[in-house]
LUMGU-445527 format. One record per residue (C-alpha): x, y, z; residue number from 1; residue in one letter. Coordinates in pm, 1 decimal, always signed. Example, Ala and Ser with C-alpha at 12.3 -4.5 7.8 and 13.67 -1.06 7.14 Angstrom:
# residues 2
     east    north       up seq type
  +1230.0   -450.0   +780.0   1    A
  +1367.0   -106.0   +714.0   2    S
//
This chain:
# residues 237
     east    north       up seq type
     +0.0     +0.0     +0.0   1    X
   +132.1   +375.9    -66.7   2    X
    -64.1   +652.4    +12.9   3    X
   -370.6   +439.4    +87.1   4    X
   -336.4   +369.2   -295.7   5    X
   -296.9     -7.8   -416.7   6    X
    +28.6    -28.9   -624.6   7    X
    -35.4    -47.6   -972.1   8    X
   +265.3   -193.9  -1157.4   9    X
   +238.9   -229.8  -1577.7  10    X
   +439.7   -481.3  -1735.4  11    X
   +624.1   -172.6  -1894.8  12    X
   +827.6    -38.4  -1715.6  13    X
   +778.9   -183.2  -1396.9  14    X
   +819.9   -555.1  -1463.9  15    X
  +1058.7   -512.4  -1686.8  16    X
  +1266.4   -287.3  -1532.0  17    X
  +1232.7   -578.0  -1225.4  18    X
  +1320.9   -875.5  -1408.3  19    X
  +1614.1   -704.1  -1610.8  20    X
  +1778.5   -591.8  -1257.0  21    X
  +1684.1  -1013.9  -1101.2  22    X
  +1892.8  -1152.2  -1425.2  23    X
  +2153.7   -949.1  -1404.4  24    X
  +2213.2  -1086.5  -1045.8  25    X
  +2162.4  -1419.4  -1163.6  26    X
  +2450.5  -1365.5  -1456.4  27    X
  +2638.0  -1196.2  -1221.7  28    X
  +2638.7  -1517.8   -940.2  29    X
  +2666.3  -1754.8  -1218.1  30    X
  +2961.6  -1568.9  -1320.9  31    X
  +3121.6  -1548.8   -983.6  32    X
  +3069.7  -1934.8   -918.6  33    X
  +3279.4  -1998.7  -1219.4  34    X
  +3506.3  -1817.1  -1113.4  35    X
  +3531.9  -1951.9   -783.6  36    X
  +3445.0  -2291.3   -914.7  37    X
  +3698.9  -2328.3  -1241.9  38    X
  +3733.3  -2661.3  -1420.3  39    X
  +4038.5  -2822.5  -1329.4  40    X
  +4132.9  -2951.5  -1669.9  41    X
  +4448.4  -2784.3  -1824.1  42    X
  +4451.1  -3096.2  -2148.6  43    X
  +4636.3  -3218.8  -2294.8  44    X
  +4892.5  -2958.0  -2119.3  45    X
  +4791.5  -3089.8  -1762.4  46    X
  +4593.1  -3436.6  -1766.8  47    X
  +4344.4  -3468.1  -1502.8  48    X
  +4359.2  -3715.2  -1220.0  49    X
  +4048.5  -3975.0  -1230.9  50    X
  +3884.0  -3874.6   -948.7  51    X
  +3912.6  -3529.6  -1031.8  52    X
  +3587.7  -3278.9  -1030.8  53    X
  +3456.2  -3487.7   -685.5  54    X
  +3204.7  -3215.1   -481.7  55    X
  +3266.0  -2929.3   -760.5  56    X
  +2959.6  -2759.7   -902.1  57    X
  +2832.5  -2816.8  -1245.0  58    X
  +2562.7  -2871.8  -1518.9  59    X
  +2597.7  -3258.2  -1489.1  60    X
  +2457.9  -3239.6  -1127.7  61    X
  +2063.7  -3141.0  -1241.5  62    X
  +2043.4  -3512.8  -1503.7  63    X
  +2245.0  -3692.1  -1234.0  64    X
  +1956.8  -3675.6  -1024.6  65    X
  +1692.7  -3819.1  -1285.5  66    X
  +1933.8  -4067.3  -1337.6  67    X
  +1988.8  -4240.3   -976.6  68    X
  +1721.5  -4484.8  -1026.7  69    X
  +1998.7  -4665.6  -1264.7  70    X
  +2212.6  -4618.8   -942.9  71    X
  +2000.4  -4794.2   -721.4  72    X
  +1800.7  -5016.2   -913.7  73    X
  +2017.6  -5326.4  -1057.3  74    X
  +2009.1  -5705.8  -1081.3  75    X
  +1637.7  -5775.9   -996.5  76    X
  +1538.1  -5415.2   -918.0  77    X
  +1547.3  -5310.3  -1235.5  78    X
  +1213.1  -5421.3  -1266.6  79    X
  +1139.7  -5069.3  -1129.9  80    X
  +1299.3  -4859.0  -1362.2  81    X
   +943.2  -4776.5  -1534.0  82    X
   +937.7  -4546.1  -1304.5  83    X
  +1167.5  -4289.0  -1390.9  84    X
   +946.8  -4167.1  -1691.2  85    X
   +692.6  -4145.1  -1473.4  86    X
   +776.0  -3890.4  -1223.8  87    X
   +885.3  -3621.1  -1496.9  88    X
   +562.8  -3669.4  -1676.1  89    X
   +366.4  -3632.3  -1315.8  90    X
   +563.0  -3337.0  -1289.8  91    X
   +479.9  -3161.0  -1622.5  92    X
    +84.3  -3208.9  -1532.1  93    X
   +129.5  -3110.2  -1191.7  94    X
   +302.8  -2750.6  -1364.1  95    X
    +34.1  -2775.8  -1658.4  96    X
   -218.1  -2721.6  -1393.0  97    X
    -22.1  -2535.9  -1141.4  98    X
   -253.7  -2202.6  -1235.9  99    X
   -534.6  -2358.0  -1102.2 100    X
   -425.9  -2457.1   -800.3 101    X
   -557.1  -2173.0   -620.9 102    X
   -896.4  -2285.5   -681.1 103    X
   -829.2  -2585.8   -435.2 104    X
  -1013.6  -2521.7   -146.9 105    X
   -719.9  -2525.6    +77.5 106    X
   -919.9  -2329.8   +369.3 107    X
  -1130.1  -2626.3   +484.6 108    X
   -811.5  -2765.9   +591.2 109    X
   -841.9  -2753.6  +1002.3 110    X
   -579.4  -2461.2  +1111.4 111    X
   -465.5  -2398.7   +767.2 112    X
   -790.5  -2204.3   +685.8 113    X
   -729.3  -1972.4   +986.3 114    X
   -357.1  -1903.1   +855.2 115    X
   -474.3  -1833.9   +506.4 116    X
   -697.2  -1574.4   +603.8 117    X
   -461.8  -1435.1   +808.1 118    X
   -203.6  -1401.0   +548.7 119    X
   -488.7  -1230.5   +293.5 120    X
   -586.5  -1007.1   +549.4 121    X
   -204.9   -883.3   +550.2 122    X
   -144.7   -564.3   +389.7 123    X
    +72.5   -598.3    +70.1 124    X
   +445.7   -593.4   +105.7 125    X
   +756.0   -824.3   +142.2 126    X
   +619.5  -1021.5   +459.5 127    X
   +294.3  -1090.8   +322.9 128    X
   +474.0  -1200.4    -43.3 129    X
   +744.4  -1431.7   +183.1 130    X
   +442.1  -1634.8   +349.7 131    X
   +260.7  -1672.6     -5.9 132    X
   +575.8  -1798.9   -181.8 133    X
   +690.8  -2061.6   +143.1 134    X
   +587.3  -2346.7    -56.8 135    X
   +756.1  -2301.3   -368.5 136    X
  +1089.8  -2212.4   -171.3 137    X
  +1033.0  -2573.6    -33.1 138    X
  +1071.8  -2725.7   -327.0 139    X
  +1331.3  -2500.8   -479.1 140    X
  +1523.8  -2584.7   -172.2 141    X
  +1415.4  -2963.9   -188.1 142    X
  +1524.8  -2943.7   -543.4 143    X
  +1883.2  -2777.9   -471.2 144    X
  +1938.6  -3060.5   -185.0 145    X
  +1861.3  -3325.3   -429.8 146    X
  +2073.3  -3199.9   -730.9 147    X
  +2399.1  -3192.8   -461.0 148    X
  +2297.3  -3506.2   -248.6 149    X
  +2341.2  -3724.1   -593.7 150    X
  +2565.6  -3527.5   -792.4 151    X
  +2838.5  -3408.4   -561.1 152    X
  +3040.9  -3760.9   -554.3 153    X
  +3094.2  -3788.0   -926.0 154    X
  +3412.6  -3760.0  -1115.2 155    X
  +3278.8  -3557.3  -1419.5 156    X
  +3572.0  -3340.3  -1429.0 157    X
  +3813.4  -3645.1  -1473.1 158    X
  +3715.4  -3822.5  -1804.0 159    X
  +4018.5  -3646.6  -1954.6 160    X
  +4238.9  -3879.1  -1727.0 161    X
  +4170.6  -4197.2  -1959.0 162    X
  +3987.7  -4036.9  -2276.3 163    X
  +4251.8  -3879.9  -2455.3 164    X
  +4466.2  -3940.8  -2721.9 165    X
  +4770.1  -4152.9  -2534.4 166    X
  +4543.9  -4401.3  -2416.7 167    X
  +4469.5  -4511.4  -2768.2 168    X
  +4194.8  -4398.8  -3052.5 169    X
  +3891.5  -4546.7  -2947.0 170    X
  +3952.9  -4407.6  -2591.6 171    X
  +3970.0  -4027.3  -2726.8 172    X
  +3737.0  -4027.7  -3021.5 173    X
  +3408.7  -4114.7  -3019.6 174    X
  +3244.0  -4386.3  -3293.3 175    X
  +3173.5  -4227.5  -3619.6 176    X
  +2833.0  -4449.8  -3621.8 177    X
  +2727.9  -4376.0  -3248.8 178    X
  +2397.4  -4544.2  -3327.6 179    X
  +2536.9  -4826.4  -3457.6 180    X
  +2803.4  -4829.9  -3170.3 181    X
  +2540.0  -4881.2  -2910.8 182    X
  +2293.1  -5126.7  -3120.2 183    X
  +2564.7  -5372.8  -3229.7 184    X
  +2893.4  -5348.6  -3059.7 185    X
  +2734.5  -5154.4  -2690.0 186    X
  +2451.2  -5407.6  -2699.4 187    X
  +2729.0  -5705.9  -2772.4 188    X
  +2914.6  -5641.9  -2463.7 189    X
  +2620.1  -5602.8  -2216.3 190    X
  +2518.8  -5936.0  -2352.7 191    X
  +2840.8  -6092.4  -2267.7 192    X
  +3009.7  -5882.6  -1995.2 193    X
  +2806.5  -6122.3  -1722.4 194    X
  +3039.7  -5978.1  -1450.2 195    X
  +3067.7  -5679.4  -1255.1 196    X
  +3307.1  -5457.7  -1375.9 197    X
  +3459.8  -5265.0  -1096.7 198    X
  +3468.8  -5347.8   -707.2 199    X
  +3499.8  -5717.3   -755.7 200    X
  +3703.0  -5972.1   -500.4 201    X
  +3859.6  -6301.8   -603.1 202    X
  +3534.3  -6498.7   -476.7 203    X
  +3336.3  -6325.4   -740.6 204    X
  +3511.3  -6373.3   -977.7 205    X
  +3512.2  -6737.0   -940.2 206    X
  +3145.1  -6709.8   -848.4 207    X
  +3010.0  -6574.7  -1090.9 208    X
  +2797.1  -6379.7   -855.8 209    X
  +2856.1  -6031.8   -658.0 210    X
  +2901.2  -6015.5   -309.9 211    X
  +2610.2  -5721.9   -240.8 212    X
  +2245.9  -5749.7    -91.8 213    X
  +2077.2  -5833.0   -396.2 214    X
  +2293.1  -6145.6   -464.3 215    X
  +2281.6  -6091.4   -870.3 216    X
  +2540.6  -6012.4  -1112.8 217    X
  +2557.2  -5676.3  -1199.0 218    X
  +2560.6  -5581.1  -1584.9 219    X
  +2884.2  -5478.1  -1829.0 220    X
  +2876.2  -5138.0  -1987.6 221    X
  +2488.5  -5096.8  -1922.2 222    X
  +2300.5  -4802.1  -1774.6 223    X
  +2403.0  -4912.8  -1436.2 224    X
  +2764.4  -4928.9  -1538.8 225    X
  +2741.0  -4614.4  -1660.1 226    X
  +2628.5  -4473.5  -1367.6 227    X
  +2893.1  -4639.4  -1186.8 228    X
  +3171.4  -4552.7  -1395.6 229    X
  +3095.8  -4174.8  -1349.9 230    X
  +3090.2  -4183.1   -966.0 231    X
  +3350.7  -4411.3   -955.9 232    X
  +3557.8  -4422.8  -1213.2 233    X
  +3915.2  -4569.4  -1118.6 234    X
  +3688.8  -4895.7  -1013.2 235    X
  +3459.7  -4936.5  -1267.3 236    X
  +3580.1  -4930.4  -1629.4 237    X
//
């Protein structure tokens, strides 16, 4: 409220004028995490250690965490991996009718009705704007967690260790036929890698069979592998 007037702000040149100063701060933080944050790869100069690019922020960190399911779920939990389209596509028709949501009629609730009417009766300002936008900081900051609880372990700064051009072509240039890569020769070596690349002791090996709580075999160059081979790369390769 100003003068016992309601503000009346017009997309021009109010909101713009807003939003133009917000992304500039955003630029201007993204800017100084890279700076504080550099890459750590000087190659072919300086090669990389494997394990290089542990707990360092980046991009890879937000499709790490649709990926954990492949993490988790091996040997005879993979059965459950129908599940990771599923929560995206919940998620785009929970945001495709996210403008509606207001129409829920969230003040039957016992207590939370008396708090919502509380919170209209406020007079317009930063406090009353904080309590109406406490539920999307929650998942912002749920979001955030996730993204560092299942990203911050893996070695995505250290490919450059082992793919480069002194360990050999194949290991620094990718397949010209990349679709025919992973339908013939990728689907090949899943089909006969029936061991677990990676952490394995002598009694596995002769085994056949991996040491962990699900008692199965987990697969060769696979999703799972993949997964592995990113967080942990100088034991699974």
């Amino acid at each position: 409220m100003e003068n016992g007037k309601k503000r009346n702000w017009k997309w021009f040149p109010h909101y713009i004028v807003f939003l133009s100063v917000l992304m500039l701060v955003v630029v201007l933080f993204v800017g100084w995490m890279a700076t504080l944050f550099p890459v750590p790869d000087d190659a072919p100069a300086v090669i990389p250690f494997p394990d290089d690019g542990e707990n360092i922020p980046g991009p890879e960190w937000l499709f790490l965490l649709f990926w954990q399911p492949f993490w988790y779920w091996a040997g005879r939990l993979g059965k459950y991996l129908y599940i990771m389209p599923t929560v995206p596509i919940l998620l785009f028709i929970g945001l495709v009718f996210l403008p509606y949501f207001h129409k829920i009629p969230l003040g039957k609730i016992p207590g939370l009705g008396g708090l919502l009417s509380k919170a209209r009766n406020m007079d317009s300002g930063f406090k009353k704007s904080f309590l109406y936008a406490i539920p999307a900081l929650i998942v912002v900051i749920g979001f955030f967690f996730a993204s560092y609880k299942s990203g911050y372990q893996a070695k995505v700064l250290g490919c450059d260790s082992c793919h480069n051009p002194a360990m050999g072509h194949r290991m620094a240039i990718p397949p010209v036929d990349v679709a025919k890569y992973y339908n013939v020769e990728r689907a090949m070596q899943i089909g006969v890698g029936k061991y677990r690349a990676g952490k394995i002791t002598a009694s596995e090996s002769i085994s056949g069979k991996s040491n962990d709580s699900s008692g199965e075999v987990l697969g060769y160059k696979d999703a799972n592998w993949q997964m592995r081979h990113m967080y942990e790369p100088t034991f699974t390769w």
